[in-house]
N, CA, C, O and CB atoms as a CASP TS submission, in Angstrom:
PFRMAT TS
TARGET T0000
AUTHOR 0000-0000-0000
METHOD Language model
MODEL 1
PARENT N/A
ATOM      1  N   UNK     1     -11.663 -10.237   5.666  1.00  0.00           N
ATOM      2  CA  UNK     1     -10.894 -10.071   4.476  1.00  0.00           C
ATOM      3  C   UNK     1      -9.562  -9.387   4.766  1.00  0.00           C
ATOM      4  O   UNK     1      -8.502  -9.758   4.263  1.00  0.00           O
ATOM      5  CB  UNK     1     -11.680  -9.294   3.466  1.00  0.00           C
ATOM      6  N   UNK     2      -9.679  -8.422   5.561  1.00  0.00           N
ATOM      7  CA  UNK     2      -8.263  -7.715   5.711  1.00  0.00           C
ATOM      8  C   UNK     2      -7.367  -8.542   6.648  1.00  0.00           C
ATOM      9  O   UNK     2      -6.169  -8.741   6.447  1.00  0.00           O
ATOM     10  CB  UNK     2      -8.401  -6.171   6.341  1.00  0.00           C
ATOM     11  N   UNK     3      -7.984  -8.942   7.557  1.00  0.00           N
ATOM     12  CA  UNK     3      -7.273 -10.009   8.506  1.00  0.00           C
ATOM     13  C   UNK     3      -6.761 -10.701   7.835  1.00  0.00           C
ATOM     14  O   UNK     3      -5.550 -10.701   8.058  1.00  0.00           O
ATOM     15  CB  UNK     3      -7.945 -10.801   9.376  1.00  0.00           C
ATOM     16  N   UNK     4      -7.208 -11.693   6.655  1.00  0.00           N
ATOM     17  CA  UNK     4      -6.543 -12.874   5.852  1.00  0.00           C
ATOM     18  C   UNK     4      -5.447 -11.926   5.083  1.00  0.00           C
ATOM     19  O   UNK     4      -4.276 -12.268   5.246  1.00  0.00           O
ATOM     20  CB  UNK     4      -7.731 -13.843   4.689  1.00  0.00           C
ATOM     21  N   UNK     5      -5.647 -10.984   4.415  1.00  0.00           N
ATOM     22  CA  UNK     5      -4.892 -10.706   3.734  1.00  0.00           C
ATOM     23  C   UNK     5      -3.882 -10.352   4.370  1.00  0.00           C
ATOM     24  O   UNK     5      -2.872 -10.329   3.667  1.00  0.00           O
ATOM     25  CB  UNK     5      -5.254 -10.059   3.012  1.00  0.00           C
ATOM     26  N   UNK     6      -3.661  -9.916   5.954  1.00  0.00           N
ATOM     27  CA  UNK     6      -2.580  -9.262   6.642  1.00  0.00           C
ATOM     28  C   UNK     6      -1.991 -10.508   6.601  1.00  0.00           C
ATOM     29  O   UNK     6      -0.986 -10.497   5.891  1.00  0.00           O
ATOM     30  CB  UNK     6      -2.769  -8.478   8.064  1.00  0.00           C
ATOM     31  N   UNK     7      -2.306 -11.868   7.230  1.00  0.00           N
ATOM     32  CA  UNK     7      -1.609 -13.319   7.022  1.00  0.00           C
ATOM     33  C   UNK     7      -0.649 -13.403   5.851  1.00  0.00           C
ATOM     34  O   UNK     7       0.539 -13.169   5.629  1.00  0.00           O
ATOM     35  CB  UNK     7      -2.712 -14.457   6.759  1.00  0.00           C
ATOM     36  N   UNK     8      -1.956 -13.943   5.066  1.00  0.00           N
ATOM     37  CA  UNK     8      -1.094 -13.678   3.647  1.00  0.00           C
ATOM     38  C   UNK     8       0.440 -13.006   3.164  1.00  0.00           C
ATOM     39  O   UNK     8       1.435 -13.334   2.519  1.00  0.00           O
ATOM     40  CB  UNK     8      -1.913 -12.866   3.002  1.00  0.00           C
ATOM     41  N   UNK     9       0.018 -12.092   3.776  1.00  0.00           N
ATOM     42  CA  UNK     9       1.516 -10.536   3.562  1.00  0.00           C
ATOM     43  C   UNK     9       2.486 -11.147   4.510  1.00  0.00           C
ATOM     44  O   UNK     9       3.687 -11.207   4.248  1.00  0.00           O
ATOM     45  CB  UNK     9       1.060  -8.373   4.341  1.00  0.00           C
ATOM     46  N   UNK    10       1.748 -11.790   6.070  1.00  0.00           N
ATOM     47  CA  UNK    10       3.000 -12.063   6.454  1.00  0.00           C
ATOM     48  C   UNK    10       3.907 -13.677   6.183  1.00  0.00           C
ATOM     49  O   UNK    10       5.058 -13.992   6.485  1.00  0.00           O
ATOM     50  CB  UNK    10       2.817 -11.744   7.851  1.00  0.00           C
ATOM     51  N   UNK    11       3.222 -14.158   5.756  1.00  0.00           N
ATOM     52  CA  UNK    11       3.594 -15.493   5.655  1.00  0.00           C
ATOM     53  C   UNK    11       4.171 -15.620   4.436  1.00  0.00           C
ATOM     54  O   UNK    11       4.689 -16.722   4.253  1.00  0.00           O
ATOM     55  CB  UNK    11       2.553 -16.413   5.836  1.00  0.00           C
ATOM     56  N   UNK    12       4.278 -14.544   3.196  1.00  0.00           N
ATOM     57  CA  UNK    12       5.061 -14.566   2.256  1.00  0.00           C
ATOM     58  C   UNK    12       4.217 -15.204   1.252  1.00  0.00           C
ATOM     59  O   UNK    12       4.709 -16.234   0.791  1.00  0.00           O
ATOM     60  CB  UNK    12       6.299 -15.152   2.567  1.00  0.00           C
ATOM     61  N   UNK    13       3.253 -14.919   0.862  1.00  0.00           N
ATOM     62  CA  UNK    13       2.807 -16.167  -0.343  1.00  0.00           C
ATOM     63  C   UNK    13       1.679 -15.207  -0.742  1.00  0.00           C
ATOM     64  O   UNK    13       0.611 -15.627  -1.187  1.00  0.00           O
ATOM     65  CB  UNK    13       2.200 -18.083   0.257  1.00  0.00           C
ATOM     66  N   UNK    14       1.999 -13.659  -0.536  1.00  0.00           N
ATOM     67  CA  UNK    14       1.545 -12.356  -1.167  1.00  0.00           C
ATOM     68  C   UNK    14       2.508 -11.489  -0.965  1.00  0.00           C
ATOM     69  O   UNK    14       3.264 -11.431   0.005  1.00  0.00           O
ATOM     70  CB  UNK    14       0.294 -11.785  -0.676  1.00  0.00           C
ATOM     71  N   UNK    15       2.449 -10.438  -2.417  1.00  0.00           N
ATOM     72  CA  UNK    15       3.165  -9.470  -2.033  1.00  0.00           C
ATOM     73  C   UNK    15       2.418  -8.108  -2.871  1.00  0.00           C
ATOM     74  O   UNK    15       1.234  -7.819  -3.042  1.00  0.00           O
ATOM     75  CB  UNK    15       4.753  -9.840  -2.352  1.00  0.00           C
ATOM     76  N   UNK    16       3.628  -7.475  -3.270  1.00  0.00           N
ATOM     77  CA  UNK    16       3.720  -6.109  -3.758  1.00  0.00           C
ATOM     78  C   UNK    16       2.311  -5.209  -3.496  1.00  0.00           C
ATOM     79  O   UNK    16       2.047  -5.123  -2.296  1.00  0.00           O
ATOM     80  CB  UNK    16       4.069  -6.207  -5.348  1.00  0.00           C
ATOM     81  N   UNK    17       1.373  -4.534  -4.377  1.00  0.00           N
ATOM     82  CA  UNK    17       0.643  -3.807  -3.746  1.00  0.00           C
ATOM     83  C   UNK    17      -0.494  -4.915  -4.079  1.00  0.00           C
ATOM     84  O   UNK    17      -0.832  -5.638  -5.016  1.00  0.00           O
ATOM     85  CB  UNK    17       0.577  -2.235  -4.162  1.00  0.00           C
ATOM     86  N   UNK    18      -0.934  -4.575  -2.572  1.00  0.00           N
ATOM     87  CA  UNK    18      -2.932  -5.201  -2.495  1.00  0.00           C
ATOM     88  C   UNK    18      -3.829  -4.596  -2.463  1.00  0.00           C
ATOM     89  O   UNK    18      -3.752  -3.609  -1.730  1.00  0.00           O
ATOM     90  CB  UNK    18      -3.544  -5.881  -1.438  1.00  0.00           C
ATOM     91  N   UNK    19      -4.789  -4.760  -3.002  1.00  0.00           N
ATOM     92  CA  UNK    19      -6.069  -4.267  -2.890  1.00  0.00           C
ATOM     93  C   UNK    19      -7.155  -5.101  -2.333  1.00  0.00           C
ATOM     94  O   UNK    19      -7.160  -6.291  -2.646  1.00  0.00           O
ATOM     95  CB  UNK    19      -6.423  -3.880  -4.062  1.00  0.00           C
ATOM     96  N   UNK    20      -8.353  -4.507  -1.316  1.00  0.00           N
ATOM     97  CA  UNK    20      -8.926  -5.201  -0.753  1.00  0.00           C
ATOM     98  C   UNK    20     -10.247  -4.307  -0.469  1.00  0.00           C
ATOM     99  O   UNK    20     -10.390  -3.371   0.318  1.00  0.00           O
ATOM    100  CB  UNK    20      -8.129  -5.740   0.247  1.00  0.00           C
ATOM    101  N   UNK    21     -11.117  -4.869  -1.321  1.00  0.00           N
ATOM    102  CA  UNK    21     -12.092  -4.305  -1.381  1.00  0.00           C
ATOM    103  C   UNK    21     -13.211  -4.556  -0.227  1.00  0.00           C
ATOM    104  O   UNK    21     -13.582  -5.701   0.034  1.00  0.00           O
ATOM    105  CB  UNK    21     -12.412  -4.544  -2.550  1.00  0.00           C
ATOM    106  N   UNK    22     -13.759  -3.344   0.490  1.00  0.00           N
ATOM    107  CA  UNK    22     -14.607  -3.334   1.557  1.00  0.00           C
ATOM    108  C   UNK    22     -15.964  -2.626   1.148  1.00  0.00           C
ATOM    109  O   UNK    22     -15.994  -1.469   0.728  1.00  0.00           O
ATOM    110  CB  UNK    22     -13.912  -2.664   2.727  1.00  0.00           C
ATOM    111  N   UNK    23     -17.109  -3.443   1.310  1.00  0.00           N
ATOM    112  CA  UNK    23     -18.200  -3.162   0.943  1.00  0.00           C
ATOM    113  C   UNK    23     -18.896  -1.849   1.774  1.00  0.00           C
ATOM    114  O   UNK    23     -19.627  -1.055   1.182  1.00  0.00           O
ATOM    115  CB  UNK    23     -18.859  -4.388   1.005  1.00  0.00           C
ATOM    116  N   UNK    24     -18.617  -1.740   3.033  1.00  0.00           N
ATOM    117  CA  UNK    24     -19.514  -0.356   3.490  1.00  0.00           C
ATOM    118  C   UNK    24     -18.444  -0.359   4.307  1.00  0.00           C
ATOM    119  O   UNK    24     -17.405  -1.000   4.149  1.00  0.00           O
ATOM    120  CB  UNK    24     -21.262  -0.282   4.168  1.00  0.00           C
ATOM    121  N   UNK    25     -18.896   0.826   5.730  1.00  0.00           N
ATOM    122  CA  UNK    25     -18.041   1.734   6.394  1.00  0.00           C
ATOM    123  C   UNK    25     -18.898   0.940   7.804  1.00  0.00           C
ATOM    124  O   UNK    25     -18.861   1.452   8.923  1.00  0.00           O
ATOM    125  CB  UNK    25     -18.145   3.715   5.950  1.00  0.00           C
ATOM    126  N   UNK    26     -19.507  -0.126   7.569  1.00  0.00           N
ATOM    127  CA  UNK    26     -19.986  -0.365   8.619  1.00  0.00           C
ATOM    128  C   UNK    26     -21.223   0.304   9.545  1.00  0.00           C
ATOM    129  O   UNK    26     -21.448  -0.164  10.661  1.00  0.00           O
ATOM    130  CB  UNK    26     -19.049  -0.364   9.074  1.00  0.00           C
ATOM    131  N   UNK    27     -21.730   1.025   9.205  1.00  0.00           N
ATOM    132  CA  UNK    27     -22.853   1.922   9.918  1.00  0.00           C
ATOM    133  C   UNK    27     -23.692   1.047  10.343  1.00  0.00           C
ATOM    134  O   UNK    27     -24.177   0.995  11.474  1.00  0.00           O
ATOM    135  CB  UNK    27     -23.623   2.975   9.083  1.00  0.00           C
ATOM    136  N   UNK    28     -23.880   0.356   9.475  1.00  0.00           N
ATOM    137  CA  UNK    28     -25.365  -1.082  10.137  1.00  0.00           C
ATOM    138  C   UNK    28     -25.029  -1.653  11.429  1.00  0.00           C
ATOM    139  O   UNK    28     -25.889  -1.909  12.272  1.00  0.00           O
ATOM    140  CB  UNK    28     -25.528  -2.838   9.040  1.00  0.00           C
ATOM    141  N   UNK    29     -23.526  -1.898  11.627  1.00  0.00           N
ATOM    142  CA  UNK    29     -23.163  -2.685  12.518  1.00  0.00           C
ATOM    143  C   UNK    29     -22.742  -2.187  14.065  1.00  0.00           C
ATOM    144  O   UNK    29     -22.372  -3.010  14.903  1.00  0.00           O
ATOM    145  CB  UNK    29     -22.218  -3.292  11.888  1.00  0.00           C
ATOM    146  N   UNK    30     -22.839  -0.721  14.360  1.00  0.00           N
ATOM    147  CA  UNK    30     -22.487   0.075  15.332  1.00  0.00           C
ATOM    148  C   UNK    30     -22.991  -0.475  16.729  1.00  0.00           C
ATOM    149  O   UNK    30     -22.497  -0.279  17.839  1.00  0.00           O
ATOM    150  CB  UNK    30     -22.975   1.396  15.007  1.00  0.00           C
ATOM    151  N   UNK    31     -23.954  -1.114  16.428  1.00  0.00           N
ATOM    152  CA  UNK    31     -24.865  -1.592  17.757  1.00  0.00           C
ATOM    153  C   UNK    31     -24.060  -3.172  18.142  1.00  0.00           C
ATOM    154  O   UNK    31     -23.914  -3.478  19.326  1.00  0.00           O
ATOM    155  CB  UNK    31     -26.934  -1.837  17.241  1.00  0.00           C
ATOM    156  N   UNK    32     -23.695  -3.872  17.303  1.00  0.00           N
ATOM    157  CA  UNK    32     -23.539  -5.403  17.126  1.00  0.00           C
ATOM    158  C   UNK    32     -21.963  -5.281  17.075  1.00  0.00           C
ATOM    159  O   UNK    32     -21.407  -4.856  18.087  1.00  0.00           O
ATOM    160  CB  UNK    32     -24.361  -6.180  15.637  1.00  0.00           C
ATOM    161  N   UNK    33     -21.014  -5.708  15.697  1.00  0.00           N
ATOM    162  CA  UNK    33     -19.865  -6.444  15.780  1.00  0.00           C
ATOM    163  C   UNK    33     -18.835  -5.111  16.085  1.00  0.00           C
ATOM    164  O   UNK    33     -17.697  -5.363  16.483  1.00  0.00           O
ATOM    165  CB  UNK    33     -19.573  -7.428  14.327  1.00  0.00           C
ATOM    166  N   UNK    34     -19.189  -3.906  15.922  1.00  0.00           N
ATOM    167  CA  UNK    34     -18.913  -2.630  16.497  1.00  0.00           C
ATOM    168  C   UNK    34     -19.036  -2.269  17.465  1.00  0.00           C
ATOM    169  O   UNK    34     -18.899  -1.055  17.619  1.00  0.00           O
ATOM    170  CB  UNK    34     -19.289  -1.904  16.152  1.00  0.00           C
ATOM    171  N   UNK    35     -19.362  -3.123  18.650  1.00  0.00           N
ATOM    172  CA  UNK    35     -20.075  -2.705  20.171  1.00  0.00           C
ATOM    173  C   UNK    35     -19.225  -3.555  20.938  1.00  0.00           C
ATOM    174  O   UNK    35     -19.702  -4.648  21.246  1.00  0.00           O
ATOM    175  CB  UNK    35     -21.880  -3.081  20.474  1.00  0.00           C
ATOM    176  N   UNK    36     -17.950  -3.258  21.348  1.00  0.00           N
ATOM    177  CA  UNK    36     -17.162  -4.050  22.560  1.00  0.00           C
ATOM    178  C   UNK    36     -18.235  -4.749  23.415  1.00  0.00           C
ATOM    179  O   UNK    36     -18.107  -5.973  23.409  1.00  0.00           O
ATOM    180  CB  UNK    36     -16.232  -2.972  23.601  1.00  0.00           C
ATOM    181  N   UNK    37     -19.512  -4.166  24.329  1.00  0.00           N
ATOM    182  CA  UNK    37     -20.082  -4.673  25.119  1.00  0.00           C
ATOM    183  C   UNK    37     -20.839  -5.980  24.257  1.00  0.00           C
ATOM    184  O   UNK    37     -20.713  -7.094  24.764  1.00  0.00           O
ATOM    185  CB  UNK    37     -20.853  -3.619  25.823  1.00  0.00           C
ATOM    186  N   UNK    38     -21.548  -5.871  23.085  1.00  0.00           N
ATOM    187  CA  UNK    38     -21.713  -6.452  22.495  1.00  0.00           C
ATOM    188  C   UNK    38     -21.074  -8.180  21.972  1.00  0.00           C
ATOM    189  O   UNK    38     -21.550  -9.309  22.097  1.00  0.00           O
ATOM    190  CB  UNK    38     -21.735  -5.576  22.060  1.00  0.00           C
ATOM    191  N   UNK    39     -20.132  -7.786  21.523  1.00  0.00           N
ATOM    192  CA  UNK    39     -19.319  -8.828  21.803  1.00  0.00           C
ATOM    193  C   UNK    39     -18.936  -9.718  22.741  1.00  0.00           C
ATOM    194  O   UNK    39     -18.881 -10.946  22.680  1.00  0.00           O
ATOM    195  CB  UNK    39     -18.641  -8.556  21.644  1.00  0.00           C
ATOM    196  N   UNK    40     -18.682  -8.983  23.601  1.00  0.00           N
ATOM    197  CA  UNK    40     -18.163  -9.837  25.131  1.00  0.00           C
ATOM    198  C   UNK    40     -19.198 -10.005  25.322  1.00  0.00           C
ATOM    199  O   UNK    40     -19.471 -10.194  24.136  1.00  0.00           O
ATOM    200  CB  UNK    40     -17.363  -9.252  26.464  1.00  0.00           C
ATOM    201  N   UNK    41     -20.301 -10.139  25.898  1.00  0.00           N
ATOM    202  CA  UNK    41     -21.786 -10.732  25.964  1.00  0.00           C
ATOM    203  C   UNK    41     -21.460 -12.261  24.732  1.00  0.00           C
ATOM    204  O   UNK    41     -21.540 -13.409  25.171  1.00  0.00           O
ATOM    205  CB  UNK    41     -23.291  -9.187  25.231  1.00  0.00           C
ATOM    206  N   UNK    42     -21.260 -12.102  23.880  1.00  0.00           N
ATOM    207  CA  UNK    42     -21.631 -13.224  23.009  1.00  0.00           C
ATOM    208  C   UNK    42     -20.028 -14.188  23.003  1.00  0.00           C
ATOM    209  O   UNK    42     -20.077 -15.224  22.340  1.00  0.00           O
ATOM    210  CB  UNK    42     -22.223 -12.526  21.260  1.00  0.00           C
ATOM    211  N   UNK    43     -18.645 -13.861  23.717  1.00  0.00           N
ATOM    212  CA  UNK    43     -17.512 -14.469  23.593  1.00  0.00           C
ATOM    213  C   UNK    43     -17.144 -14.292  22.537  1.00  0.00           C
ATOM    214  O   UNK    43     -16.971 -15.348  21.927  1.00  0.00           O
ATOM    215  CB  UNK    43     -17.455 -15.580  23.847  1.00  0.00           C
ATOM    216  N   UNK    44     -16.797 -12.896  21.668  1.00  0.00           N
ATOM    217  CA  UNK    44     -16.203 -13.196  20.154  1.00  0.00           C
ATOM    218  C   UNK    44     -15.398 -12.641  19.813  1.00  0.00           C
ATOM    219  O   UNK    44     -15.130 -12.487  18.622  1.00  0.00           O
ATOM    220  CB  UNK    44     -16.850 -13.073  19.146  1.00  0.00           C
ATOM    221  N   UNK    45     -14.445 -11.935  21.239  1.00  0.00           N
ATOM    222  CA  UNK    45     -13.537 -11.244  21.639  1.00  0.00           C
ATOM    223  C   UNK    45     -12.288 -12.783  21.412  1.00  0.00           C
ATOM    224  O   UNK    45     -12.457 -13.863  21.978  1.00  0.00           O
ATOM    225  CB  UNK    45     -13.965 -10.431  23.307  1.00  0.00           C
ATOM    226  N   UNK    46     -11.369 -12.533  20.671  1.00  0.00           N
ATOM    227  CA  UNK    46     -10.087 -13.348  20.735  1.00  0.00           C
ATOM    228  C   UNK    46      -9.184 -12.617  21.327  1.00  0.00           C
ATOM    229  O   UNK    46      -9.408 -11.498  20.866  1.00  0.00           O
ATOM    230  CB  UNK    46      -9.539 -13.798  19.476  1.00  0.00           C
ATOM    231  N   UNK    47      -8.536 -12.550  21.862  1.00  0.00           N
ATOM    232  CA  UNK    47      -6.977 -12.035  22.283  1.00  0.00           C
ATOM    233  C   UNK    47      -6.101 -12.456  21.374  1.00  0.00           C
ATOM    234  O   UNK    47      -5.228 -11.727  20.902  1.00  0.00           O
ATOM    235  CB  UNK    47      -6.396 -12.556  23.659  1.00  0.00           C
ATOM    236  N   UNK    48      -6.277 -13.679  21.063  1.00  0.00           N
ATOM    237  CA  UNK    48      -4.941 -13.968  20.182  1.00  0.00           C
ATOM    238  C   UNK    48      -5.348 -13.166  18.781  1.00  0.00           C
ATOM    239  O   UNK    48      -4.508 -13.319  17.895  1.00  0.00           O
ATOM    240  CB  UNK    48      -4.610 -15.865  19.884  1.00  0.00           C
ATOM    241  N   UNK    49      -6.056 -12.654  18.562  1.00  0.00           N
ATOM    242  CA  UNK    49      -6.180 -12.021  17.070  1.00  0.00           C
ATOM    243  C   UNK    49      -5.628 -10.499  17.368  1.00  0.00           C
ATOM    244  O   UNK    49      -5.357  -9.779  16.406  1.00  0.00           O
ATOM    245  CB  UNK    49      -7.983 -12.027  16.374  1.00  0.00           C
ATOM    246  N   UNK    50      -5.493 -10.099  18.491  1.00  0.00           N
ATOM    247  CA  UNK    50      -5.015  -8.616  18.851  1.00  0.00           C
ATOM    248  C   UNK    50      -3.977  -9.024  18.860  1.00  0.00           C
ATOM    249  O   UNK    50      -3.332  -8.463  17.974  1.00  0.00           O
ATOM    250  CB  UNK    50      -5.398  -7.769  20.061  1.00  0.00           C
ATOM    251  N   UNK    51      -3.149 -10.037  19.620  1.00  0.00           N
ATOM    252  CA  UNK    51      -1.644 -10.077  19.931  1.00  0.00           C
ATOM    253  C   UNK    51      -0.973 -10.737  18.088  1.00  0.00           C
ATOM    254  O   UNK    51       0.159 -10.454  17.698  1.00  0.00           O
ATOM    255  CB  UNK    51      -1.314 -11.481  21.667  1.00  0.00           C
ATOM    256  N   UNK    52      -1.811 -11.458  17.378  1.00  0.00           N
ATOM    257  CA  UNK    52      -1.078 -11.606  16.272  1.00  0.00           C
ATOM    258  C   UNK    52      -1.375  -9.909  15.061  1.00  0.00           C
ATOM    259  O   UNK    52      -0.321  -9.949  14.426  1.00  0.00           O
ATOM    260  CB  UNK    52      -1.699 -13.318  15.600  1.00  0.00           C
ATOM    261  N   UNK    53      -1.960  -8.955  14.644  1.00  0.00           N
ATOM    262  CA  UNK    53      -1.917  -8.071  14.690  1.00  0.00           C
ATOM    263  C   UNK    53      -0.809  -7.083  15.082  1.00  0.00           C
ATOM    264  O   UNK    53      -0.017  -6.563  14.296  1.00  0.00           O
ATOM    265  CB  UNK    53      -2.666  -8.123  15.051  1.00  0.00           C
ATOM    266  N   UNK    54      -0.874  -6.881  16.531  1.00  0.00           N
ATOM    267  CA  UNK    54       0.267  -6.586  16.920  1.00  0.00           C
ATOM    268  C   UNK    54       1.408  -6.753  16.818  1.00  0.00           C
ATOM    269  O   UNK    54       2.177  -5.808  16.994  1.00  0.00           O
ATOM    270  CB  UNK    54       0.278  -6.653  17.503  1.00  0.00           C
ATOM    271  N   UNK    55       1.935  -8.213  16.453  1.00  0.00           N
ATOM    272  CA  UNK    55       3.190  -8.701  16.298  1.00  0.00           C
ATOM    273  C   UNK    55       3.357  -8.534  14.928  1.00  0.00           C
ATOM    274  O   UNK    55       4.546  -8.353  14.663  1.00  0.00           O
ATOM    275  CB  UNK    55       3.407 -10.053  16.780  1.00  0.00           C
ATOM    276  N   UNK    56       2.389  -8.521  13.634  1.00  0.00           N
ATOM    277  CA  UNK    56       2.407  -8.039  12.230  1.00  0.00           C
ATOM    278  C   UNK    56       3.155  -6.904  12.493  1.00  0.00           C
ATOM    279  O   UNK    56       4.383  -6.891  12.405  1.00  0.00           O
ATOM    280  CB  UNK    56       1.011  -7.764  11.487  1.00  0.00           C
ATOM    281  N   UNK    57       2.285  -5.677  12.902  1.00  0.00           N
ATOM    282  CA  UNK    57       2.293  -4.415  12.967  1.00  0.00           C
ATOM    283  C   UNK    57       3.647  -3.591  13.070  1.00  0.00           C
ATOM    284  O   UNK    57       4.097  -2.689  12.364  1.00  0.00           O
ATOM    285  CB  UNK    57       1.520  -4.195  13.939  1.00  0.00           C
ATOM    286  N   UNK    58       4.405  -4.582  14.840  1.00  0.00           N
ATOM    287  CA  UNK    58       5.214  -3.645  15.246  1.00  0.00           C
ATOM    288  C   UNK    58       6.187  -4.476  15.396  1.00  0.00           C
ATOM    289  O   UNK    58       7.215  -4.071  15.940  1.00  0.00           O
ATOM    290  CB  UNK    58       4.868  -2.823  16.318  1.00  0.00           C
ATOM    291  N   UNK    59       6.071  -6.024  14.881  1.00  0.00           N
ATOM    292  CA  UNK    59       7.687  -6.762  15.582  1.00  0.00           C
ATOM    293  C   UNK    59       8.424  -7.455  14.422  1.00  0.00           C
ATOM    294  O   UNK    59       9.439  -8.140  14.545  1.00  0.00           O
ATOM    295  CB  UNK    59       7.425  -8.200  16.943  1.00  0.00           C
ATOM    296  N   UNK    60       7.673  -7.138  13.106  1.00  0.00           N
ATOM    297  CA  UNK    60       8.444  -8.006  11.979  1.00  0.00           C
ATOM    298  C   UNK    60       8.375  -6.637  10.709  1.00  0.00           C
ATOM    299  O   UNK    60       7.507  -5.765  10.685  1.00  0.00           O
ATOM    300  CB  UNK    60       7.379  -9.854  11.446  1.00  0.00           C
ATOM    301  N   UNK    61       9.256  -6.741   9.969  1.00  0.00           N
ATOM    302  CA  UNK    61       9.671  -5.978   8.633  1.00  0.00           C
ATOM    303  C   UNK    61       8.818  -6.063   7.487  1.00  0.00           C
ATOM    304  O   UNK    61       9.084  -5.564   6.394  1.00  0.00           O
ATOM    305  CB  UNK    61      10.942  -6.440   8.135  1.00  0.00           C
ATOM    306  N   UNK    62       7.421  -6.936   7.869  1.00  0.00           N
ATOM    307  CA  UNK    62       6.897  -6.808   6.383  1.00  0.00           C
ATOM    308  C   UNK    62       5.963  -5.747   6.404  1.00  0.00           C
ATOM    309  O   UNK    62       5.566  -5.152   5.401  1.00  0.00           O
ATOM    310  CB  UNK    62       6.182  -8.125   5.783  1.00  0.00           C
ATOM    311  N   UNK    63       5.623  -5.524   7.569  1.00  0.00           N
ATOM    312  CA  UNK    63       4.734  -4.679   7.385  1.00  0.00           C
ATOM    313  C   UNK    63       5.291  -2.811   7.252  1.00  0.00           C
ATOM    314  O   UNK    63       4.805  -1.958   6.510  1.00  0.00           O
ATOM    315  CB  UNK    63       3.792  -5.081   8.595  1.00  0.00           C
ATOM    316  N   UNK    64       6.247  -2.677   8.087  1.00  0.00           N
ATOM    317  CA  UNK    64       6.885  -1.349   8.835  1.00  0.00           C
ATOM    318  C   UNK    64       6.791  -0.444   7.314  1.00  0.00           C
ATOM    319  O   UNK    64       6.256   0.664   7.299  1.00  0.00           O
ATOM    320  CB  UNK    64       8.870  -1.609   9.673  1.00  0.00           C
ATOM    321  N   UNK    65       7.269  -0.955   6.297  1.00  0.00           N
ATOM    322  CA  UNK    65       7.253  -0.486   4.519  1.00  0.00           C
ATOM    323  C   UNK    65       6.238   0.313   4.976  1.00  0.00           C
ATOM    324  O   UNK    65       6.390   1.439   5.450  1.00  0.00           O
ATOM    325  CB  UNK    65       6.839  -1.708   2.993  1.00  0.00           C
ATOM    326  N   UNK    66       4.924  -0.430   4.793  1.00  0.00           N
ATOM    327  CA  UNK    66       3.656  -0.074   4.797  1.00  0.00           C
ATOM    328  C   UNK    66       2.865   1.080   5.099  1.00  0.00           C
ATOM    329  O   UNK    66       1.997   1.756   4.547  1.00  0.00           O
ATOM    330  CB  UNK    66       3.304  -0.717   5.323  1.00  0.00           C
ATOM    331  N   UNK    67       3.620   1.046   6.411  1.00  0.00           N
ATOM    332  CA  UNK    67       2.929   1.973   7.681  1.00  0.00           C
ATOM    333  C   UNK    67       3.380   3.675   7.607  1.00  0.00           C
ATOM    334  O   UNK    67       2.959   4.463   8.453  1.00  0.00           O
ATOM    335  CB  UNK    67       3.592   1.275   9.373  1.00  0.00           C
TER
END
C-alpha cells in the first residue's frame, strides 16, 4: 500500500495530503517478510524496488516537501 501510493505521488495523478492506513506494526511477521535471511532464501528481494525508492526519496522534488 505505501509503495503504490509513493508511485502514485510520484507520477502525479495524487496529491496534497494522504492517508494510508496500516493494519498492524507487523509483529507476526518478524520471523518471515521482516527477516532479510528469510527472504533471500525465497528470492523476494528486488533491487529495483530499493533503487526506485531511492530515486523518489532523494533525486526528484515531490517528495523532499515531505521529508
Amino acid at each position: 500500500m505505501i509503495y503504490k501510493a509513493l508511485e502514485l505521488i510520484y507520477q502525479n495523478q495524487i496529491s496534497g495530503n494522504i492517508v494510508i492506513a496500516v493494519a498492524d506494526g507487523g509483529e507476526k511477521y518478524l520471523n518471515t517478510v521482516f527477516n532479510q535471511e528469510w527472504l533471500e532464501e525465497r528470492d523476494l528481494l528486488d533491487q529495483t524496488i530499493w533503487q526506485q525508492l531511492d530515486e523518489w526519496f532523494f533525486k526528484t522534488e515531490v517528495l523532499k516537501d515531505a521529508l
